[in-house]
PDB file of N, CA, C and O in Angstrom:
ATOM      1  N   UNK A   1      -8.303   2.654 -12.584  1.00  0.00           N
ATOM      2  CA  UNK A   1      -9.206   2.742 -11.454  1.00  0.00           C
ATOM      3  C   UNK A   1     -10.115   1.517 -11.442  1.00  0.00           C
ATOM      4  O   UNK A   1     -10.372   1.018 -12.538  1.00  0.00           O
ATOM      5  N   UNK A   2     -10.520   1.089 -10.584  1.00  0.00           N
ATOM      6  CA  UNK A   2     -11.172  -0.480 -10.213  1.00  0.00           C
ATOM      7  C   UNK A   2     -12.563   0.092 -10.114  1.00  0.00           C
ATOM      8  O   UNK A   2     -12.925   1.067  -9.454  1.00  0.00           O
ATOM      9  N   UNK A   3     -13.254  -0.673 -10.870  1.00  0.00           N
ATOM     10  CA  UNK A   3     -14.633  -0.334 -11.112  1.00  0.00           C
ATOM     11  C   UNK A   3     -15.272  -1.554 -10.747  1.00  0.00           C
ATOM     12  O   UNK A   3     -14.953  -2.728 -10.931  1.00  0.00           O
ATOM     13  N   UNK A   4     -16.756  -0.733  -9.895  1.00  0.00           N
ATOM     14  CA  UNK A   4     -17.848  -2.219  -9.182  1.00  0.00           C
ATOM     15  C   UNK A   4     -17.692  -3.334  -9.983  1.00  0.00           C
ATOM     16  O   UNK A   4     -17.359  -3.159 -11.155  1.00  0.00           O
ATOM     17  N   UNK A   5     -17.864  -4.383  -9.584  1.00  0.00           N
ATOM     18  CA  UNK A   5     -18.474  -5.798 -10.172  1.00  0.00           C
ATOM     19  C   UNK A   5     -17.656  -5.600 -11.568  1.00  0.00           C
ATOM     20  O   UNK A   5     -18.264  -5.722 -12.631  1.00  0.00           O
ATOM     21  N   UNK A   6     -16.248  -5.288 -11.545  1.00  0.00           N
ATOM     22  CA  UNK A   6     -15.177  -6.292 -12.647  1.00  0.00           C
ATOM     23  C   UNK A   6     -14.382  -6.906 -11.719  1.00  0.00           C
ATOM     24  O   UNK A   6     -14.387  -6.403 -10.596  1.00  0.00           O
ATOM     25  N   UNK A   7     -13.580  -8.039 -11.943  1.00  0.00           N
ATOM     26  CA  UNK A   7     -12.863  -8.502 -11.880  1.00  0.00           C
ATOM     27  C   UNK A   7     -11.599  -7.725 -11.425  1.00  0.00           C
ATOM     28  O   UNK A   7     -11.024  -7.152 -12.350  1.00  0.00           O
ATOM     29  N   UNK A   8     -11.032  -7.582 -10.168  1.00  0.00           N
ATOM     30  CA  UNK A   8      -9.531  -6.978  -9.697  1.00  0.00           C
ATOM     31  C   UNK A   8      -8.374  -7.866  -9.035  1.00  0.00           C
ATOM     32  O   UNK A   8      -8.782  -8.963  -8.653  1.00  0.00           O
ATOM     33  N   UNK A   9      -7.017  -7.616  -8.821  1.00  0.00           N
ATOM     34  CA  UNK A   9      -6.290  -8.179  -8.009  1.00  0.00           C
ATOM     35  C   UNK A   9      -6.173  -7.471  -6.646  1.00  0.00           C
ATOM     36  O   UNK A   9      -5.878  -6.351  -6.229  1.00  0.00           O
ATOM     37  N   UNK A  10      -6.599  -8.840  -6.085  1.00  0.00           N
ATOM     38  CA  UNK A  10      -6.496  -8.274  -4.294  1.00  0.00           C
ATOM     39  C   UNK A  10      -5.173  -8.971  -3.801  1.00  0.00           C
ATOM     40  O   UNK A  10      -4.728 -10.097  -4.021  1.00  0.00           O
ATOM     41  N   UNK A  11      -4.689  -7.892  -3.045  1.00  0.00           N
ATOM     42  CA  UNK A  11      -3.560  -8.765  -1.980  1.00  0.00           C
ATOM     43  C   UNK A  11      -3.628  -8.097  -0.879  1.00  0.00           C
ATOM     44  O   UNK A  11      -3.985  -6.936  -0.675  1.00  0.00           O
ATOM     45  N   UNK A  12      -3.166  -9.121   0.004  1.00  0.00           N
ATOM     46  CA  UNK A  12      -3.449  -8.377   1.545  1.00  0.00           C
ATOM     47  C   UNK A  12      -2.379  -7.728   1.627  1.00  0.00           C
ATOM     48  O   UNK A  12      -1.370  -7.746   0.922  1.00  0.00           O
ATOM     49  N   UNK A  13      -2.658  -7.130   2.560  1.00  0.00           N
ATOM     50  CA  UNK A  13      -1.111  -5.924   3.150  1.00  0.00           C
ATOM     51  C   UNK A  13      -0.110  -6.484   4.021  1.00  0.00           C
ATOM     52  O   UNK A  13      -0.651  -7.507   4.440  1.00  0.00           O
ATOM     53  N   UNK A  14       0.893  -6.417   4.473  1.00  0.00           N
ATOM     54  CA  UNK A  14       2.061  -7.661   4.959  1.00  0.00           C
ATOM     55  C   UNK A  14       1.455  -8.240   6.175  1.00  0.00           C
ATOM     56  O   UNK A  14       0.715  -7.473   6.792  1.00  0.00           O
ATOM     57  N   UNK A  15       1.568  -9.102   6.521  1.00  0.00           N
ATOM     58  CA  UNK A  15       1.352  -9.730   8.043  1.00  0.00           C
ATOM     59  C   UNK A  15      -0.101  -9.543   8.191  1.00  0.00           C
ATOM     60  O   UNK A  15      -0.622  -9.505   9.305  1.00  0.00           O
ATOM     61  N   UNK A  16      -0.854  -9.410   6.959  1.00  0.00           N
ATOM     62  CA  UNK A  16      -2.241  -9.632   7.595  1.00  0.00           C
ATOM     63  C   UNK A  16      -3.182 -10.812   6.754  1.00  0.00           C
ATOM     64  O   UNK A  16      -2.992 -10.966   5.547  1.00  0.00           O
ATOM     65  N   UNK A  17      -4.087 -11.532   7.401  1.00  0.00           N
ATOM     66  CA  UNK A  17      -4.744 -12.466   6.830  1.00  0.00           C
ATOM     67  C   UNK A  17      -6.162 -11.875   6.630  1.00  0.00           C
ATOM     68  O   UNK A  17      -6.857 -11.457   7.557  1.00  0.00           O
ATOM     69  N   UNK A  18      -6.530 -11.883   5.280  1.00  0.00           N
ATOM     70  CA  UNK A  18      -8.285 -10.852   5.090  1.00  0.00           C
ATOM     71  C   UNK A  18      -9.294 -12.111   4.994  1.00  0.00           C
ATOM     72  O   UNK A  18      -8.779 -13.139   4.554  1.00  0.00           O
ATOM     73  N   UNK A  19     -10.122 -12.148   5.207  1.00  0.00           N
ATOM     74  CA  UNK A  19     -11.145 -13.242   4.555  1.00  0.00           C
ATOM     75  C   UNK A  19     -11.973 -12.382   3.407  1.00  0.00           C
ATOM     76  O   UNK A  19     -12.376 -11.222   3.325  1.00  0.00           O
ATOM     77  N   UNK A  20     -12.025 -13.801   2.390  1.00  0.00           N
ATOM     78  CA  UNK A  20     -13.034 -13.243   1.047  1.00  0.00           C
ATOM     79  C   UNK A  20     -14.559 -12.958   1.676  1.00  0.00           C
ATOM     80  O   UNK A  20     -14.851 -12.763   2.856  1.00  0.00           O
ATOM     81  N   UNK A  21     -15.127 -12.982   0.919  1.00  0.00           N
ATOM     82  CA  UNK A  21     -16.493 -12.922   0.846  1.00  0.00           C
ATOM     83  C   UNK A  21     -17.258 -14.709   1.378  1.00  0.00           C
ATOM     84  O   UNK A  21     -18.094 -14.879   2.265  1.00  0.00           O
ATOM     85  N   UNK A  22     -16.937 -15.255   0.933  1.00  0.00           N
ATOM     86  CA  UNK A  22     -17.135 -16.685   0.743  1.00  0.00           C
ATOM     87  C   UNK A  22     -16.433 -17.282   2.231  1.00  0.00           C
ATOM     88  O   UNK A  22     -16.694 -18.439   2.560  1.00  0.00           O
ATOM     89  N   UNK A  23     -15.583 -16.474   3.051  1.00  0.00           N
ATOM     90  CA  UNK A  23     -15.144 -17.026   4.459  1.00  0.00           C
ATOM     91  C   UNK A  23     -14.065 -17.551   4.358  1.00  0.00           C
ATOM     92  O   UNK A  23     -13.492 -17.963   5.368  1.00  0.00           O
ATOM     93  N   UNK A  24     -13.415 -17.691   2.890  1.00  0.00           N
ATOM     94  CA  UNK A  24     -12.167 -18.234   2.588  1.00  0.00           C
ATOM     95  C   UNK A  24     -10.887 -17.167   3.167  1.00  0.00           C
ATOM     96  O   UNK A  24     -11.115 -16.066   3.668  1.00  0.00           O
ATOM     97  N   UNK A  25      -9.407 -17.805   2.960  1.00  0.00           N
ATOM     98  CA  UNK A  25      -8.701 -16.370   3.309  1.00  0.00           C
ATOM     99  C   UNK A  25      -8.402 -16.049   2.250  1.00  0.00           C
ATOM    100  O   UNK A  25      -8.469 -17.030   1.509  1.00  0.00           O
ATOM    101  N   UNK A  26      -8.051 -15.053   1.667  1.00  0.00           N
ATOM    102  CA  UNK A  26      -7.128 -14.544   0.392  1.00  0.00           C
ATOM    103  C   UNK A  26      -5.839 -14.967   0.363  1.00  0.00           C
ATOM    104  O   UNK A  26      -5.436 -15.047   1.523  1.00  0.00           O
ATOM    105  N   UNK A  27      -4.872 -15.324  -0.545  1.00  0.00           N
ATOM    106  CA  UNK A  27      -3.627 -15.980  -0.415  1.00  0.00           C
ATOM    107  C   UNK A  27      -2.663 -15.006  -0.150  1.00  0.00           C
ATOM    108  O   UNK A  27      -3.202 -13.901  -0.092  1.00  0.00           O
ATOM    109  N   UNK A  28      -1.583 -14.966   0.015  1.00  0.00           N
ATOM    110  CA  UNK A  28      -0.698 -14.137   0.447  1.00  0.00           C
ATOM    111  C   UNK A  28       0.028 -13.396  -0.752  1.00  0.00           C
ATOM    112  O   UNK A  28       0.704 -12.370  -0.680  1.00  0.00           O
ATOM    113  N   UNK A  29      -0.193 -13.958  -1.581  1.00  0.00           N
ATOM    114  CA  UNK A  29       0.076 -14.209  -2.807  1.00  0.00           C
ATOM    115  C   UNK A  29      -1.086 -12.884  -3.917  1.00  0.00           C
ATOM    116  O   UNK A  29      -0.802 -12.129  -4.846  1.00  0.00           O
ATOM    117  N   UNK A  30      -2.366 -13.180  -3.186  1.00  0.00           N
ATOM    118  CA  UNK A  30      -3.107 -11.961  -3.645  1.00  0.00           C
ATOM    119  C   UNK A  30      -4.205 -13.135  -4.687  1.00  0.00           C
ATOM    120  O   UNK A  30      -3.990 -14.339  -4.548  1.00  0.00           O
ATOM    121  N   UNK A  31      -5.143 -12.753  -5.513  1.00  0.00           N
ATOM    122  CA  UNK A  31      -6.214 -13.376  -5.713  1.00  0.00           C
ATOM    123  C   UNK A  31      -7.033 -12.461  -6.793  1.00  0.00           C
ATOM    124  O   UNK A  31      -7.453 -11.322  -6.586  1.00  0.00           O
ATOM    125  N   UNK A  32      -7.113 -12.937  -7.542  1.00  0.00           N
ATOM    126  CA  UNK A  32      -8.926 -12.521  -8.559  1.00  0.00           C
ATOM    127  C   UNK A  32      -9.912 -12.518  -7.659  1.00  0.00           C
ATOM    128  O   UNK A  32     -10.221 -13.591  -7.141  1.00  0.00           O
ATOM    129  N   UNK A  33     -10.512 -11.463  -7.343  1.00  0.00           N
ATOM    130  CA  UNK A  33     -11.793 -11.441  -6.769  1.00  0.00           C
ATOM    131  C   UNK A  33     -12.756 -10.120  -7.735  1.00  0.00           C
ATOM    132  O   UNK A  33     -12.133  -9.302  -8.411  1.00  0.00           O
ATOM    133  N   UNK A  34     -14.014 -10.098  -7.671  1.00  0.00           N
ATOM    134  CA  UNK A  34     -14.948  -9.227  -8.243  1.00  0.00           C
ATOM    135  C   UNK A  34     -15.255  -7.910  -6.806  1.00  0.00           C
ATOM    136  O   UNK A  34     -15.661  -7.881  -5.644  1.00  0.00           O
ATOM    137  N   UNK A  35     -14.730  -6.973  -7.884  1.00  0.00           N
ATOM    138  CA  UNK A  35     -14.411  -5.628  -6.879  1.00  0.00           C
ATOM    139  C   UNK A  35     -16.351  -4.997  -6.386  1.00  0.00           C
ATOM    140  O   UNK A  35     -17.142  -4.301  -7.021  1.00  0.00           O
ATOM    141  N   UNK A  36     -16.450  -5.606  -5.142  1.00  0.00           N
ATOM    142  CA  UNK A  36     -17.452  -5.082  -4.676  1.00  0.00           C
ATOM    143  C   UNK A  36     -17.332  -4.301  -3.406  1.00  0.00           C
ATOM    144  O   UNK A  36     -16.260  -4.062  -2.851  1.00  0.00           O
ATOM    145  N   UNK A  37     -18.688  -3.864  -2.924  1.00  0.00           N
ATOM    146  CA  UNK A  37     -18.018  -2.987  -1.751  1.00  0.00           C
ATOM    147  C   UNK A  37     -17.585  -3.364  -0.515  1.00  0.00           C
ATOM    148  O   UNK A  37     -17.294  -2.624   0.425  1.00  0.00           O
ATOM    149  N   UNK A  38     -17.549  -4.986  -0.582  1.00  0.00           N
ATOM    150  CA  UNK A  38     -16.875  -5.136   0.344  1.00  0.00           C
ATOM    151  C   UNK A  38     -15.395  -4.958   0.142  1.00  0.00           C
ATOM    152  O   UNK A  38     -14.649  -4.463   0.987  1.00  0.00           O
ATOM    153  N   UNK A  39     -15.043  -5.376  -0.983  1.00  0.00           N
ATOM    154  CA  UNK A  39     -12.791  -5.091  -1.249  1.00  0.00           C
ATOM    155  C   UNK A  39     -13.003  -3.728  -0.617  1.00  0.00           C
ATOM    156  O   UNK A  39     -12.646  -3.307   0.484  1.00  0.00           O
ATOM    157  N   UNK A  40     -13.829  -3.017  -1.821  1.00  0.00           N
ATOM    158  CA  UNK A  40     -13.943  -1.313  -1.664  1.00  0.00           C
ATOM    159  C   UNK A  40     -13.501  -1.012  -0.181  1.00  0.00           C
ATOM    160  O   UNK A  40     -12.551  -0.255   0.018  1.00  0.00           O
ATOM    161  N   UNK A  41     -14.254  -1.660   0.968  1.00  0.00           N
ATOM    162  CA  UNK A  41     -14.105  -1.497   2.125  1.00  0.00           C
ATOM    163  C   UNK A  41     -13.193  -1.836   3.029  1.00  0.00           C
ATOM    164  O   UNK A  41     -13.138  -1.260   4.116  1.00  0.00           O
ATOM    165  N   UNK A  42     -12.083  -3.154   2.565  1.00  0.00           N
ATOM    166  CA  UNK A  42     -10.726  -3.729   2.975  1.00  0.00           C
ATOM    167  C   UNK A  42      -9.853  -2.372   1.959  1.00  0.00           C
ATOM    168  O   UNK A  42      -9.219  -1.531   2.595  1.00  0.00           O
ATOM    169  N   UNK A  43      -9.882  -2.314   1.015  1.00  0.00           N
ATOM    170  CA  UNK A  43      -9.052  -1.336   0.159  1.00  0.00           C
ATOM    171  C   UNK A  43      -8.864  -0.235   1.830  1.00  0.00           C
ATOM    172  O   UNK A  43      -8.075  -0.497   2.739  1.00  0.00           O
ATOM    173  N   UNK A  44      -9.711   0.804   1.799  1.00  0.00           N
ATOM    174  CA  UNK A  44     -10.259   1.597   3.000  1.00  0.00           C
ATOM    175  C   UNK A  44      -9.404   1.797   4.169  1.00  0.00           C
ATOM    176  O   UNK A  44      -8.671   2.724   4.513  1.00  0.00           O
ATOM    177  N   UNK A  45      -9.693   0.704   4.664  1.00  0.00           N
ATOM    178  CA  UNK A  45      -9.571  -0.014   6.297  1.00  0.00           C
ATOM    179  C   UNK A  45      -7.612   0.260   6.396  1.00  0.00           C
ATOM    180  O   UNK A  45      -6.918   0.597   7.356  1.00  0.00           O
ATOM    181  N   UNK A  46      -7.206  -0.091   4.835  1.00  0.00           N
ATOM    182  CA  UNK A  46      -5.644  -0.551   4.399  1.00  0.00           C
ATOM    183  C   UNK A  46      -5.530  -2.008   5.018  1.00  0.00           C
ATOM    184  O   UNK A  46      -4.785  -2.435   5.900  1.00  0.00           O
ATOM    185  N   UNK A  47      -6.370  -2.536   4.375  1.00  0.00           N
ATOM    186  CA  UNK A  47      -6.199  -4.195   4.158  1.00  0.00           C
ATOM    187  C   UNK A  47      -5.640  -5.030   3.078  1.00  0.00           C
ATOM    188  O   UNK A  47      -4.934  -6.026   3.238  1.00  0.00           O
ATOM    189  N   UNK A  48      -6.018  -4.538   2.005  1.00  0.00           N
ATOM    190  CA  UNK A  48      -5.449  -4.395   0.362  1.00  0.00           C
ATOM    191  C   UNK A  48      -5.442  -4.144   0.229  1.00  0.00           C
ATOM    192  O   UNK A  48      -6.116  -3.181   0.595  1.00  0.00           O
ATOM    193  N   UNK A  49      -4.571  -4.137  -0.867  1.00  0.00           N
ATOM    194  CA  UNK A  49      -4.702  -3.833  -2.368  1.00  0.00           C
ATOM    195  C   UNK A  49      -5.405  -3.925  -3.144  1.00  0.00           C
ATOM    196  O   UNK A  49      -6.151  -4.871  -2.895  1.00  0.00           O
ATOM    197  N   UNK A  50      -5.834  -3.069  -4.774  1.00  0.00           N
ATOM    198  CA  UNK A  50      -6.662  -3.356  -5.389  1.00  0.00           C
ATOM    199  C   UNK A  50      -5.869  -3.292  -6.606  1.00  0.00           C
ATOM    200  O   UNK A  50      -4.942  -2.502  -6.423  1.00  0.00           O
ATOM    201  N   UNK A  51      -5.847  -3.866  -7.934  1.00  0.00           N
ATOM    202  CA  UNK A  51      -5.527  -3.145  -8.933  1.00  0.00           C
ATOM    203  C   UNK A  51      -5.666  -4.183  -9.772  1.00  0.00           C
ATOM    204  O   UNK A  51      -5.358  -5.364  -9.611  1.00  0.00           O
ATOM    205  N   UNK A  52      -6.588  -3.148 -11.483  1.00  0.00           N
ATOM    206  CA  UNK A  52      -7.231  -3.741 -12.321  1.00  0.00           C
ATOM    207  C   UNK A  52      -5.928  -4.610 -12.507  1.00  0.00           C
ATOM    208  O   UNK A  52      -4.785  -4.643 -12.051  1.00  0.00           O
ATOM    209  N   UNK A  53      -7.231  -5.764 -14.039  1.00  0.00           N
ATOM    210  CA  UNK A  53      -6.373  -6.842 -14.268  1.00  0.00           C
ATOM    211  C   UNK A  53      -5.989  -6.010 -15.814  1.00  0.00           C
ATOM    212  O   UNK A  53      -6.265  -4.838 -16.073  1.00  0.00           O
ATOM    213  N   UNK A  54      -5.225  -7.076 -16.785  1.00  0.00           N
ATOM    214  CA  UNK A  54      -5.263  -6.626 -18.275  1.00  0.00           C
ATOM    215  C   UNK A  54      -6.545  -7.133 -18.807  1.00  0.00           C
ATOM    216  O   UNK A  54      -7.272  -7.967 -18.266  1.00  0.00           O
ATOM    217  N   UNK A  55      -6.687  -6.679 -19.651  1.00  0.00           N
ATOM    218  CA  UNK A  55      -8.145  -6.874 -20.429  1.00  0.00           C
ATOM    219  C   UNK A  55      -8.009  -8.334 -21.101  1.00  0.00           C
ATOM    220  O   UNK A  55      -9.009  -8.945 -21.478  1.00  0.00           O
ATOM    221  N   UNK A  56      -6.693  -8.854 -21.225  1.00  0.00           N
ATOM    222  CA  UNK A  56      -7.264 -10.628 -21.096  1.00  0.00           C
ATOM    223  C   UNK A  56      -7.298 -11.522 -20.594  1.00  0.00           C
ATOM    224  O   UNK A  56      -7.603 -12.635 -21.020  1.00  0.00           O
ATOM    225  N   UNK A  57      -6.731 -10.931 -18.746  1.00  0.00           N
ATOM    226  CA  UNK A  57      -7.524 -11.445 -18.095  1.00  0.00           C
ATOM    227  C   UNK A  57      -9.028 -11.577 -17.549  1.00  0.00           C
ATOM    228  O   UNK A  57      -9.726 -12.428 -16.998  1.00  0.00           O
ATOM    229  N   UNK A  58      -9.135 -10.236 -18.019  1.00  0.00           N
ATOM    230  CA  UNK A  58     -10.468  -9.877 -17.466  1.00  0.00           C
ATOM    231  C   UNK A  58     -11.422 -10.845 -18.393  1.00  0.00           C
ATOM    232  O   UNK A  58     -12.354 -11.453 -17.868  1.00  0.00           O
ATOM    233  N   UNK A  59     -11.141 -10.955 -19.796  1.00  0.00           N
ATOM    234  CA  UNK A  59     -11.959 -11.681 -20.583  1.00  0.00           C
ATOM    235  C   UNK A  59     -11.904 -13.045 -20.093  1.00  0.00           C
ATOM    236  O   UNK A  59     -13.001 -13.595 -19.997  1.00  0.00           O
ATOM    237  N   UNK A  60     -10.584 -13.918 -19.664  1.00  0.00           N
ATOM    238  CA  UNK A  60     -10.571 -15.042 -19.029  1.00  0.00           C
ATOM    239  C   UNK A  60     -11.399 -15.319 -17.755  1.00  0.00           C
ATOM    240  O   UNK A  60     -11.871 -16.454 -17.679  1.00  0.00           O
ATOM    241  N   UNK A  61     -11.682 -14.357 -16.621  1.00  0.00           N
ATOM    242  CA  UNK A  61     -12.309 -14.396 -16.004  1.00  0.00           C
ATOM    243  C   UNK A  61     -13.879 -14.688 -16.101  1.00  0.00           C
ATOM    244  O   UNK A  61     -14.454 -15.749 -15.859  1.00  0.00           O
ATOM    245  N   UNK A  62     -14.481 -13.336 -16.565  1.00  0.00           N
ATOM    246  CA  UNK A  62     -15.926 -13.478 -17.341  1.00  0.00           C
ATOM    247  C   UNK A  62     -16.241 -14.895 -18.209  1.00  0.00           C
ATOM    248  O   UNK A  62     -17.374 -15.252 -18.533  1.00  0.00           O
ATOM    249  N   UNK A  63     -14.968 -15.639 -18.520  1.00  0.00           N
ATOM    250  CA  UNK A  63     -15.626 -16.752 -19.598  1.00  0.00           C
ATOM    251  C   UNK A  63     -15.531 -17.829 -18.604  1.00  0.00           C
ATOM    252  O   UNK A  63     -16.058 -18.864 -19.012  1.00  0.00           O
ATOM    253  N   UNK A  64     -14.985 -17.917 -17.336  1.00  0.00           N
ATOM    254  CA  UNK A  64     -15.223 -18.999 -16.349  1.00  0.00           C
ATOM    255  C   UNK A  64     -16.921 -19.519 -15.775  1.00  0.00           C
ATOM    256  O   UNK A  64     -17.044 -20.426 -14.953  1.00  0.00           O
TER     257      UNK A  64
END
């Protein structure tokens, strides 16, 4: 289960383009982003996907 403010994989859902937080788009490909309520709210909508990372990515992340 994807918990606030860690680190998750987002991907958009087919044929759709999401914007991050930052105004960027998400790749099609899907993306590291920090699960806040805005994903929470694309998750929702059925915009993405969400799903945790392994725990060394997650440590790779946090040490950026």
């Amino acid at each position: 289960m994807c918990k606030l403010h860690q680190p998750v994989f987002a991907k958009p859902a087919a044929g759709l383009k999401v914007r991050k937080e930052d105004g960027t788009y998400l790749p099609e490909g899907g993306d590291t982003v920090i699960h806040s309520t805005y994903w929470a709210r694309r998750k929702t909508d059925g915009d993405v996907t969400l799903s945790d990372l392994p725990a060394e990515e997650v440590k790779a992340v946090k040490t950026k």
